[in-house]
C-alpha positions in Angstrom: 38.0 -38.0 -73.3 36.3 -35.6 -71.1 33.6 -38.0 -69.5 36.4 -40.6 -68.9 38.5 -38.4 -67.5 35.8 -36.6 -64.7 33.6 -40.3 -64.6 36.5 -42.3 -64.3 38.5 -44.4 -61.1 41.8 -46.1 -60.9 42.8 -49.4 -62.5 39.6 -51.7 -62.3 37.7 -49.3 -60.4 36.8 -50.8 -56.8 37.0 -48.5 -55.0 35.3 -46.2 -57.0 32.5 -48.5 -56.7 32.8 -49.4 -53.4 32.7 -45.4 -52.1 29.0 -45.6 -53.5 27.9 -49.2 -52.0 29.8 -48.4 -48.7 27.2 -45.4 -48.4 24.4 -48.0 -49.3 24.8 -50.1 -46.4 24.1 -47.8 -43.5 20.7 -47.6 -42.6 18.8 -44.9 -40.4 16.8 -45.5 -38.0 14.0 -43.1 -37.2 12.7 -41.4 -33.5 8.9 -40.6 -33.8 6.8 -38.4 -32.1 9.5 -35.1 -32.6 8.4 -31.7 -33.5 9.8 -31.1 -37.0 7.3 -28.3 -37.9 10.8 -26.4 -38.5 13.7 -28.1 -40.1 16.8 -26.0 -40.1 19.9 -27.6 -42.2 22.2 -24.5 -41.4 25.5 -25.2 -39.7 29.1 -23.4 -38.8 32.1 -24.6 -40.2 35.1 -23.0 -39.1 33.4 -20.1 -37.9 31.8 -19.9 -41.8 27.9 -20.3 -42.1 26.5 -22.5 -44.5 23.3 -22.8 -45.7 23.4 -27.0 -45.4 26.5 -29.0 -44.2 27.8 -29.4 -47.7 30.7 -27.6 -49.7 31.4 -27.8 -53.1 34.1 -30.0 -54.0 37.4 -29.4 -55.5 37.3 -30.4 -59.4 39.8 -30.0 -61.8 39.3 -28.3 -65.7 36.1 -27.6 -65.2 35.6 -25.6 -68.4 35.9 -29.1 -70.1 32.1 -29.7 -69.7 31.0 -26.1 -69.9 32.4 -22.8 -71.1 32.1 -21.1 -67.9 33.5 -23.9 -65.8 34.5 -22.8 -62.4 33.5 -19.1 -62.7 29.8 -20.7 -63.0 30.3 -23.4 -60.1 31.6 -20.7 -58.1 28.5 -18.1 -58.3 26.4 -21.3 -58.3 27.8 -21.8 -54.8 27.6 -18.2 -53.8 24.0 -17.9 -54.6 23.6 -21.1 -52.3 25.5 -20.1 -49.5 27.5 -23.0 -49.9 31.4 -22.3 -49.7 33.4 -23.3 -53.0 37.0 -25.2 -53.5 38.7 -24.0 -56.3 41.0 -26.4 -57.3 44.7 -26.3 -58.1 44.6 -27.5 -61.6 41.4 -25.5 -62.7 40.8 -23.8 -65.7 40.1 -20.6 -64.6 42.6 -18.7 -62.4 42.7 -17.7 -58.6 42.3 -14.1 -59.6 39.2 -15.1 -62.4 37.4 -16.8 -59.6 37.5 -14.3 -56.6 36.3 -11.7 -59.5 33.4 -13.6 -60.4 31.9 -14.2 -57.3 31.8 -10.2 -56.4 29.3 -9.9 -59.3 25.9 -9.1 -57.9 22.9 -10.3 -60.4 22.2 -9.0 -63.8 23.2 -10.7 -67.0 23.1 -14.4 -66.2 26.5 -14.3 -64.0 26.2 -13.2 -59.9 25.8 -15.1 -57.3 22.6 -13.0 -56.8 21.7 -10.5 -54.1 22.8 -11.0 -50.9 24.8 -13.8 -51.4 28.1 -14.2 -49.6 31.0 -15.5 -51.7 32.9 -18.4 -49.4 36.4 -19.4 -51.4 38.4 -22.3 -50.4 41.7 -23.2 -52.8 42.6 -26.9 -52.7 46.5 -26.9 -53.4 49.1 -29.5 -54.3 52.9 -28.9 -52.7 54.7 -28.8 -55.8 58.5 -29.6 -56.6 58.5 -25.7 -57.1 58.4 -24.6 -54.1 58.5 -21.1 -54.8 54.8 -21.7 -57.2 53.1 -23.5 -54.0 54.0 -20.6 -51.8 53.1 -17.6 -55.0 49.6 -19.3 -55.0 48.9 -19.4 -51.0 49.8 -16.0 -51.0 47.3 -15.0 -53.7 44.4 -16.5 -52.2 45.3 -14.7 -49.1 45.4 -11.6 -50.3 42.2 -12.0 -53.1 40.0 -13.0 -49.4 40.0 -17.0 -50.2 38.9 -17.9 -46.9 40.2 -21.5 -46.2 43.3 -23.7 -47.8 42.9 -27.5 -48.3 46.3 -29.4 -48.9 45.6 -32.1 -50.7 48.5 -35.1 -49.8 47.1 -38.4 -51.3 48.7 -38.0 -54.4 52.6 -38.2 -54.6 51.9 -39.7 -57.8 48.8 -39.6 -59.9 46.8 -43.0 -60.0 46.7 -44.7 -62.9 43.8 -44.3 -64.5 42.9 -46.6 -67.7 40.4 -44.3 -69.6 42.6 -41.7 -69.3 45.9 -44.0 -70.7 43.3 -45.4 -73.6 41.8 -42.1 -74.2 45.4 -40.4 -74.4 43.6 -37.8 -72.4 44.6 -34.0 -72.6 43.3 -30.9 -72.0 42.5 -29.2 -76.2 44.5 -27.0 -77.1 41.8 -23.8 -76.2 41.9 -24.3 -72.5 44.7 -24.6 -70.1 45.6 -25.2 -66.1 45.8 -21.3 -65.4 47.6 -21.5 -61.7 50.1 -23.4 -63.4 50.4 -22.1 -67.3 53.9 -21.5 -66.7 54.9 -24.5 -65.5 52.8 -26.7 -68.2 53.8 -24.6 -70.6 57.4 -26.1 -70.3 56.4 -29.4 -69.8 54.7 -29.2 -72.8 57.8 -28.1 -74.7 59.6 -31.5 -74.1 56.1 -33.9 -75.1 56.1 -36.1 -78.0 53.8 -36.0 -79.9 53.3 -40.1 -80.5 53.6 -40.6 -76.6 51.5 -43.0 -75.0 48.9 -42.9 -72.2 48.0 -40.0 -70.7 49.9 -36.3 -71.4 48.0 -35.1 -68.2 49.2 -38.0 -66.2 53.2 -37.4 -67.2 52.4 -33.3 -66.9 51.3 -34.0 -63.4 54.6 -36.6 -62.5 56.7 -33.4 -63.8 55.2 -31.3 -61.7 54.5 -32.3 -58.0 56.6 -33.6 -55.6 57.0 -37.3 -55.1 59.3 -36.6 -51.6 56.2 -35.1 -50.1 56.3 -35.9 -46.5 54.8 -34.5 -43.2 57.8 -32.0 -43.1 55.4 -30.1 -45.8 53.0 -29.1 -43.1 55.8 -27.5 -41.1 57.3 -26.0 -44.5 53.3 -24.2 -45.2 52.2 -23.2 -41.6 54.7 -19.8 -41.7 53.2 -19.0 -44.7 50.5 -16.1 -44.9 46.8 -17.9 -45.1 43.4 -17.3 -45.0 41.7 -16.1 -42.0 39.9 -17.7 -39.2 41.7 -21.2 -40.2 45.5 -22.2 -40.9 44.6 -25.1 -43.3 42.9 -28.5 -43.4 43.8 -32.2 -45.1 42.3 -33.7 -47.6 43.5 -37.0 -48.3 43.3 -38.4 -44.8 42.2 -42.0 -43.8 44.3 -43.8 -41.3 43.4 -42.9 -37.8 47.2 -42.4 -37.0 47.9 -39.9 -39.6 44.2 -37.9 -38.5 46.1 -37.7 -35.1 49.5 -37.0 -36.5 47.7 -33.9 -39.0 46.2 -32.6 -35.4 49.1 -33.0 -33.4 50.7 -30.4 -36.7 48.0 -28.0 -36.2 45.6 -28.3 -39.2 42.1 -26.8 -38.9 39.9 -29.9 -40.2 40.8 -33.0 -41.8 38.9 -34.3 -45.5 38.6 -38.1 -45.7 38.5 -39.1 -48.8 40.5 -41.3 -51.4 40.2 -39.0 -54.3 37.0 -40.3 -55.9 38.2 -43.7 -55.8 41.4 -42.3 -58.6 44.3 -42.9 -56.7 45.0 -46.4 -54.7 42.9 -48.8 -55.9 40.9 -50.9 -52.7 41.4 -48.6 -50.4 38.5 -48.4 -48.5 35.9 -45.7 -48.7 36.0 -42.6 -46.7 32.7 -43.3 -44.6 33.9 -46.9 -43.4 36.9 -44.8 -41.6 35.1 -41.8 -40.4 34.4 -43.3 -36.8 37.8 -44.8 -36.0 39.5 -41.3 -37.6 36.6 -39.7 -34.9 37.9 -41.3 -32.0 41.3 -40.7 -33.0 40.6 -36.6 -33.5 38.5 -36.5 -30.4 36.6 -33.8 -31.2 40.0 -31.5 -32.0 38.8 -30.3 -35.6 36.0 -31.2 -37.6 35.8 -34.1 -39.7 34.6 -33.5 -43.6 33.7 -36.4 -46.2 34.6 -36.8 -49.4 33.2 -39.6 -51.5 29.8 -40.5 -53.7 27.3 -38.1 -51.7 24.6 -38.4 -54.3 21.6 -37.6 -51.9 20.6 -36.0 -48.7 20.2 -39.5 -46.7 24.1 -39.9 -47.4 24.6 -36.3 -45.7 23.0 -37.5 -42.8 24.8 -40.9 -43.0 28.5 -39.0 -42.5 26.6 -36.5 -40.0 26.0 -39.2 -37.9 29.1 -41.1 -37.5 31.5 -37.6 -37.0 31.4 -35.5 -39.9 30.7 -32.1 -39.5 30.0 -31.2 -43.3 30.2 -33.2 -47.0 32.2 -32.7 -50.1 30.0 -33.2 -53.3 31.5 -33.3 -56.9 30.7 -35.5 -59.7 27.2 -34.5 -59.2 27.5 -31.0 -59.3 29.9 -31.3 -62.4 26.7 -33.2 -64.3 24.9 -30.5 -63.3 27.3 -28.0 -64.7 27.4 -30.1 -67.8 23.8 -30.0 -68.3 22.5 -26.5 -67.5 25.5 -24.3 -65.8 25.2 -21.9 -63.2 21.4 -22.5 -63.3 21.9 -26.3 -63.3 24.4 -26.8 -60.2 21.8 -24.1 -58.3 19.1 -26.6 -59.2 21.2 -30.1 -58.3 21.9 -28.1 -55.0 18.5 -27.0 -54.3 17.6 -31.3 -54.6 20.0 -32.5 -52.3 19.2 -29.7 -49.6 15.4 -30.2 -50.2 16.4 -33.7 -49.9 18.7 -32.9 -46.5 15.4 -31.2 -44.9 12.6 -33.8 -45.5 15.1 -36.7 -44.7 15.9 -35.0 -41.3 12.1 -33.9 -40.9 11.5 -38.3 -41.1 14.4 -39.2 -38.9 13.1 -36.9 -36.2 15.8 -34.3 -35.9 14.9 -30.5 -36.3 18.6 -29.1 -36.6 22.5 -30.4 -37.8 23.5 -31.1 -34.6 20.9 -33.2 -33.0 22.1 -36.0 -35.6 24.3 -38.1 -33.8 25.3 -42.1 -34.3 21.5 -43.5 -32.7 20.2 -42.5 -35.7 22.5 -45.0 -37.8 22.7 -48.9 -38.1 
C-alpha cells in the first residue's frame, strides 16, 4: 500500500513517465577554458539563502515509511540549509514540525549547530473555509516562512494502485492538520467500500468550486513574512500571467508528480513559454523527477530559479532517516557543484539557456 501510494502516477502513468524522459532530452553544452577553481551553488530565494537552488518538496504521510516522518525530513533540511514544505496532509502537525526544527544537536534529532530552520506549508483551500484560514494563521504565527497554495487538484486523480490497493492510512497514524475533519469523514465509511478511502476522504474534504476568486479570498489573510504566497500547480503560460497579475510571490510548475491529469505534459517542457509569460516578475520553481544535479541545472537554465525534489528524498527517508535524506542531499549538491564546475559556470546565476540544447 505505502510504496504504491508514494511510487505511484495517475491512470496508465504517462506522465509520470514522461516528467523523467522529458528531463532526459536536454542536453548541456559545455564553455571551456573557465576558472572553476571555486564553485559556489548558494542562491536567494525570496530573500531566503539556500545552500543549493533546491527545496524540499511537499509530501504527504510521511511517517508511512519511517517513524519520524516529517519531523526527520524537516531537521534533515535544516542541517542542509535547504528550506522544507510541510505538507497539508502530513502526519505530523504544523506545531510538531516548527518544534522540531528548533532542536540544536544531541540525541540523534537537531538540525545541528548552526543550522537555520526554513518552513514552508503547502496548503489546500478546503470547502471549510474557516480550517484553510486556522492553518495559515498558525504557520504565521509558529515563524513558517513562505505559503504554497497548491490549485491542481479540485479533485484527486485517480490513481489505480491506490483503488487496487484500497489504500489508507493504518489505523496508528493520522493527517494531523486535519484530524478533525477526517475524523468525521471517517464516521460515515463503510467498511466493504471500494477503491481508495484516502481518495473519497480527500473528495469530502476540498473544494471542487476552487477558482481564481481563492487567491483574492487568502491575500487578507495574515502570512508569512518577506512573501504573500506562491502557486504550485501552474503550467499554462496564461494562468502564470493571470497568478502574477493576482500578486503571488513565485509560481511552482509542476503536475503533481505525474498523479493528477494524466498526459499533461511535464513541468520542464513549459518552463520557457511560462518564462516569457512571467517576464522576470517572480521566480520560476520546478517540480517534477529531479533525480540528479545535471537536471538542476537543466531547469536553471531555461528560467527556474530553484527545484522541488521529493520521491528521492522520501527513499531516502525510507532507508536511513534523518541521516539518510542528509546523505541523498549531500549527492545531488556534490553532484550540482562538479556538473557546474564541467559546464564552465562558477556560481547559480551565470547558468543561463547557452548552456542547454
Amino acid at each position: 500500500q505505502a510504496y504504491g501510494y508514494y511510487a505511484g502516477g495517475s491512470d496508465d502513468e504517462w506522465t509520470l513517465r514522461e516528467n523523467a524522459a522529458a528531463l532526459r532530452r536536454y542536453r548541456l553544452l559545455p564553455r571551456v577554458l573557465v576558472d572553476v577553481s571555486a564553485v559556489d551553488t548558494s542562491t536567494v530565494l525570496l530573500g531566503q539563502a539556500l545552500s543549493a537552488p533546491i527545496l524540499f518538496a511537499p509530501m504527504a504521510q510521511q511517517r508511512l515509511c519511517h517513524p519520524d516522518g516529517e519531523l526527520a525530513m524537516a531537521r534533515a533540511a535544516a542541517a542542509c540549509g535547504l528550506p522544507y514544505i510541510l505538507s497539508t496532509m502530513a502526519t505530523s502537525s504544523i506545531q510538531e514540525v516548527a518544534e522540531a526544527v528548533q532542536v540544536r544537536g544531541g540525541g540523534g534529532g537537531g538540525g545541528g549547530a548552526g543550522a537555520d530552520p526554513n518552513l514552508w506549508f503547502q496548503i489546500y483551500v478546503m470547502k471549510r473555509r474557516d480550517v484553510t484560514e486556522w492553518m495559515v494563521r498558525e504557520v504565521t504565527a509558529l515563524g513558517y516562512r513562505a505559503l504554497m497554495v497548491t490549485v491542481d487538484a479540485p479533485r484527486l486523480g485517480h490513481r489505480e494502485a491506490d483503488d487496487r490497493n484500497r489504500y489508507s492510512l493504518p489505523p496508528h497514524l493520522s493527517m494531523k492538520n486535519l484530524e478533525m475533519l477526517t475524523r468525521a469523514a471517517a464516521t460515515t465509511e463503510g467498511v466493504e467500500a471500494e477503491g481508495s478511502k484516502f481518495g473519497r476522504h480527500f473528495s469530502d474534504l476540498f473544494d471542487q468550486r476552487l477558482d481564481w476568486g481563492a487567491i483574492a479570498w487568502l491575500n487578507p489573510l495574515p502570512r508569512p513574512t518577506p512573501t504573500r504566497g506562491c502557486l504550485q500547480g501552474v503550467l499554462a503560460p496564461d494562468d502564470a500571467r493571470r497568478a502574477v497579475e493576482l500578486g503571488v510571490d513565485g509560481i511552482i510548475l509542476s503536475n503533481h508528480g505525474g498523479r493528477q491529469l494524466n498526459y499533461a505534459p511535464a513541468a520542464i517542457d513549459m518552463l520557457p513559454s511560462v518564462a516569457e509569460a512571467v517576464a522576470g516578475r517572480v521566480p520560476l520553481l520546478v517540480d517534477g523527477c529531479v533525480t540528479r544535479g545535471t537536471d538542476v541545472i537543466k531547469c536553471l537554465a531555461l528560467g527556474a530559479s530553484a527545484v522541488l525534489v521529493g520521491r528521492p528524498l522520501l527513499w531516502a527517508l525510507t532507508l536511513g532517516g534523518q541521516r539518510g535524506v542528509e546523505e541523498a542531499v549531500g549527492m545531488l549538491r556534490s553532484e550540482l557543484e562538479l556538473s557546474m564546475a564541467l559546464l564552465g559556470t562558477s556560481a547559480v546565476g551565470q547558468i543561463t539557456p547557452d548552456f542547454v540544447i
